[in-house]
N, C-alpha and C positions, 0 to 999 in steps of 0.2 A: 478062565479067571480062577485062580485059587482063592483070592479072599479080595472083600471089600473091606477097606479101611479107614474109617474118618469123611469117608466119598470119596475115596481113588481105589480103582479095581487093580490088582494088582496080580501080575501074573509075570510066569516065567517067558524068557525071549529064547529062541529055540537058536536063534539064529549064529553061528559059531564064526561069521566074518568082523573083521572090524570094517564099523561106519562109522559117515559125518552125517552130525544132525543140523540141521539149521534153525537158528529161531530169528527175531524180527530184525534183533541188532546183533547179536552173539551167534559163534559158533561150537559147539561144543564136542570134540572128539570122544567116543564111546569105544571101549576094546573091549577084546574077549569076556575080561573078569567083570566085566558088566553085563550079567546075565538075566537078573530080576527089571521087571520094569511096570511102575506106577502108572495109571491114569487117571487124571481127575475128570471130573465132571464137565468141568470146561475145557476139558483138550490140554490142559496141562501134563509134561508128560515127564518123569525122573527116570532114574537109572541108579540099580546098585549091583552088590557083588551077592548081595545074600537079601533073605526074606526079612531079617531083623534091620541090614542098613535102610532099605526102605524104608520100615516104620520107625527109625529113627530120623530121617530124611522129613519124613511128611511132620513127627513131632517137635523138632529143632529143626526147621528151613534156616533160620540167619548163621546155624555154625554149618551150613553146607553152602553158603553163597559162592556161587562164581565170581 
């Protein structure tokens, strides 16, 4: 974890493939330049390209809606 933020731990994803995530109804494709990645507390989980779109994710969620 590099840093807790607001209650999402937030750390870098090591992982250099592109994946699919799946959530209940949605699916959301995640590539390379999606490196950093959010966890809240509840298992909710984000994705960005840097450690600032994170914290700007978790502090404006409605201008990041899918």
């Amino acid at each position: 974890m590099i840093e807790n933020y607001k209650g999402w731990d937030i750390t870098l994803n090591w992982d250099n493939k592109d994946y699919l995530v799946g959530g209940s109804n949605e699916k959301f494709f995640y590539n390379q330049k999606e490196k950093w990645m959010g966890v809240h507390l509840d298992g909710k989980k984000i994705y960005g390209s840097s450690l600032k779109e994170i914290r700007h994710i978790i502090d404006y969620p409605s201008l990041h809606a899918k």
